[in-house]
C-alpha positions in Angstrom: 0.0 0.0 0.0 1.3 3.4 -0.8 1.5 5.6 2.3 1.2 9.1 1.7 2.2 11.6 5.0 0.9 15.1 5.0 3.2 17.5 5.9 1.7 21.3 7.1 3.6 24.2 7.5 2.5 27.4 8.5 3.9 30.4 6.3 4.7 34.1 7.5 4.0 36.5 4.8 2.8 39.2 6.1 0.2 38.9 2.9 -2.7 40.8 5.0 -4.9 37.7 4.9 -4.6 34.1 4.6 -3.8 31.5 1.7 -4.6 27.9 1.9 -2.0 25.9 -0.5 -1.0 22.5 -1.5 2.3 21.7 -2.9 2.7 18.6 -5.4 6.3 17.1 -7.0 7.4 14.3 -8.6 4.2 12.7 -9.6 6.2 10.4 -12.1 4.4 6.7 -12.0 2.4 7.8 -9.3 -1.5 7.0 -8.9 -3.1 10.4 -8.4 -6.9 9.2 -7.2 -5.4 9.5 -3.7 -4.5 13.6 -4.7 -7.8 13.7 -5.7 -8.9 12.9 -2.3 -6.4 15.0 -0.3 -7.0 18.5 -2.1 -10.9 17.9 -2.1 -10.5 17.6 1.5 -7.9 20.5 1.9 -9.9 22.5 -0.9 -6.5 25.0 -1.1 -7.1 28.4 -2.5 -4.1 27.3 -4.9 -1.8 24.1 -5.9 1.9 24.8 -6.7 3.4 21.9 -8.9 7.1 22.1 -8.7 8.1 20.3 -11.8 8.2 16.1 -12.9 4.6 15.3 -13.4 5.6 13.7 -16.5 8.0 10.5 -16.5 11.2 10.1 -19.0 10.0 12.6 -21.6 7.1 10.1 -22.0 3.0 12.0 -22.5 1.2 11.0 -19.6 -3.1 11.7 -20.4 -3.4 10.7 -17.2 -1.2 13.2 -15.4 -2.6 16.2 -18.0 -5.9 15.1 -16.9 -5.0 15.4 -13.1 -3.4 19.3 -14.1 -7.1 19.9 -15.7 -8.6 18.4 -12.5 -6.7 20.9 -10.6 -6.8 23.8 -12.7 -10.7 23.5 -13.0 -11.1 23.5 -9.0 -7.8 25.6 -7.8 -5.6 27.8 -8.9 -2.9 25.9 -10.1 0.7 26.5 -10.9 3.7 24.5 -12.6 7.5 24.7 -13.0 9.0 22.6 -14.9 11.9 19.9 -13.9 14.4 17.8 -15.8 11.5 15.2 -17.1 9.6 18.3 -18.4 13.0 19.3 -20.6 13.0 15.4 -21.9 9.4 15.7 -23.3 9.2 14.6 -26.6 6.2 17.0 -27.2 5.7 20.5 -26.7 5.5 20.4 -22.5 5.0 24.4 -22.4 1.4 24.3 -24.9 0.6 20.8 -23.2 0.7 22.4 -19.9 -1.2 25.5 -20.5 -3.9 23.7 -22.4 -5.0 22.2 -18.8 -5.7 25.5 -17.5 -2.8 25.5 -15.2 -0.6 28.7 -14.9 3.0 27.6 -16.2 5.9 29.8 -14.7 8.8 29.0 -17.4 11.2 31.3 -15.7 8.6 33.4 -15.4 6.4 34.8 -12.4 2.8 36.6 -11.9 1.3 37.5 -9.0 -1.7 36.3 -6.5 -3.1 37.1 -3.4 -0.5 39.6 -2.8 2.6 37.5 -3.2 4.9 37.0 -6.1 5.2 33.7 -7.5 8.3 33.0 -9.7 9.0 29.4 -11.3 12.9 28.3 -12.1 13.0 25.8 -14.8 15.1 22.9 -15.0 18.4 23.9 -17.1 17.6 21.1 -19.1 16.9 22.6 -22.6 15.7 19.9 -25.1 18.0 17.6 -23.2 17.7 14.1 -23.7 20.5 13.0 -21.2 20.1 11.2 -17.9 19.8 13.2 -14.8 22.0 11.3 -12.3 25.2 13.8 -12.5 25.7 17.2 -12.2 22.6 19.3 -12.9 23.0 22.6 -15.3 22.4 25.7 -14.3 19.0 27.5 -14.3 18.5 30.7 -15.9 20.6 33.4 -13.7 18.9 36.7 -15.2 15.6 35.4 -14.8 16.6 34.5 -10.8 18.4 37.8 -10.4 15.3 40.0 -11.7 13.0 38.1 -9.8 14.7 38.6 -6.6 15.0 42.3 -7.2 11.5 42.4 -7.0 10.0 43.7 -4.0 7.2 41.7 -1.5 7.1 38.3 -0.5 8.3 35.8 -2.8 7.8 32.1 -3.3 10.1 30.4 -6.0 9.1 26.8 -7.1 12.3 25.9 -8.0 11.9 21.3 -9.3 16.0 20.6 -7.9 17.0 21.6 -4.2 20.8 21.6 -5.2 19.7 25.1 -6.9 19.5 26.7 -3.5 23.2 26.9 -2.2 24.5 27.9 -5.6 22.1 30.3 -6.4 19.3 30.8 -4.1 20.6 31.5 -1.0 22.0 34.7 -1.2 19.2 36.1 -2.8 16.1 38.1 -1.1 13.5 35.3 -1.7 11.4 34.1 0.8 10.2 30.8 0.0 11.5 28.3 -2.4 9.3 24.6 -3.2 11.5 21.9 -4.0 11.4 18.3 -5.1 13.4 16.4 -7.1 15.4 14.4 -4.4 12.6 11.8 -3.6 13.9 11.9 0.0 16.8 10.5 -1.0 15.1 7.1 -1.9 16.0 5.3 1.3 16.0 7.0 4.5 18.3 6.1 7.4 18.1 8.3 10.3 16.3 10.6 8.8 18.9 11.1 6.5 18.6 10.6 2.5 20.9 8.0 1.1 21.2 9.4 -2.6 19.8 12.4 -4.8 20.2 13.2 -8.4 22.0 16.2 -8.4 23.8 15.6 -5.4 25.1 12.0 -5.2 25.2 10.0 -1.9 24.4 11.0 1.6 22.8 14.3 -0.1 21.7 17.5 2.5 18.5 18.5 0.8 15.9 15.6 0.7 13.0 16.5 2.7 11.9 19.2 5.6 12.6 22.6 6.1 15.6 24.5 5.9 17.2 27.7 7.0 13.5 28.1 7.3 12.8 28.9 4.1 13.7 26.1 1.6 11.1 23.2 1.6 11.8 20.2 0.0 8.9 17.9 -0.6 9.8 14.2 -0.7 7.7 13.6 -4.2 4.8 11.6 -4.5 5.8 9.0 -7.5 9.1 7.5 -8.8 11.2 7.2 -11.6 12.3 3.4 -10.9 11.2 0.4 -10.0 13.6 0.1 -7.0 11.5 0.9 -3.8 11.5 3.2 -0.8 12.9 2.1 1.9 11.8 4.0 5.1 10.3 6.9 3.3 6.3 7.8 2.6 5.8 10.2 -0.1 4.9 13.3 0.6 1.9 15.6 0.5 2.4 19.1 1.5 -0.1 21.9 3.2 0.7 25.6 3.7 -0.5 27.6 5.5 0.1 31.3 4.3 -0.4 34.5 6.3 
């Protein structure tokens, strides 16, 4: 049986109200009839989708279909991650045909807060994704970062942060990617793409600002070993 945790966190951004949200990643093989269930009973005001709901490049109806799903109830918006940048088809029109809101190193603005979207730096690639990730899109970052308010970056790979997130004056950054390192001992991932064995980033909060979402499908057969995927709830004020 796949076990799914909910995580919640509760979000300071001064935003003058209050924002329910749900944050999705890594969808891959996933079943999503369980999602289905979670954000009916969450009903977020909006769904952040921080990149790999496709799987090796491959079209997924079934994922699409879930985007619509969420699009059609929610506010919904997408990054894209390295299995985005592998799509055979054109990933950008396939997304924005659901409804969603893509942010291709891009960002727009709701409910008072700015959100930006970092994509993979995985342009037309058809490589594997195990080594060393390329870089993202630097002007796009910088300008973004410039930008006054409160600012939450879905940004698919966590190894972005130390290179070139951390010194910059955004708030919040949504991360995947890592799977939670696959198996977990100690609470501590055993490998990431990205950033090999006995990786930092792989799930949680940290330097209270980057969240790192342990994914809710995989990209291989091999299972997790003391690790539930991951459903996350925000809470943002």
């Amino acid at each position: 049986m796949r076990v799914i945790k909910v995580t919640h966190y509760d979000i300071n951004a001064g935003a003058g109200g209050s924002i329910v949200a749900c944050f999705l990643s890594d969808l891959h093989r996933g079943d999503t009839e369980p999602l289905k269930s979670l954000l009916d009973q969450y009903c977020p005001d909006c769904v952040f989708f921080a990149g790999d709901y496709t799987q090796n490049g491959k079209k997924d109806e079934n994922k699409l279909r879930f985007l619509s799903y969420c699009a059609a109830k929610y506010k919904t918006f997408c990054s894209l991650g390295n299995h985005e940048m592998k799509y055979d088809c054109d990933i950008r029109a396939e997304t924005i045909a659901t409804g969603a809101v893509l942010l291709d190193n891009s960002y727009t603005e709701y409910g008072g807060i700015l959100i930006g979207g970092l994509s993979t730096g995985y342009e037309n690639a058809k490589q594997g994704h195990l080594g060393k990730t390329p870089p993202p899109d630097t002007e796009f970052l910088s300008g973004f970062a410039k930008k006054d308010g409160f600012k939450i970056l879905l940004s698919h790979h966590p190894e972005y942060y130390p290179a070139y997130i951390k010194n910059t004056d955004i708030q919040l950054i949504l991360s995947g990617h890592a799977h939670g390192g696959q198996w977990r001992f100690f609470d501590r991932g055993v490998f990431a793409p990205g950033q090999g064995i006995f990786p930092k980033y792989t799930s949680g909060i940290y330097d209270n600002r980057l969240i790192v979402s342990r994914g809710l499908g995989d990209t291989t057969r091999i299972p997790r070993i003391n690790n539930s995927y991951e459903f996350v709830v925000m809470q943002i004020r």
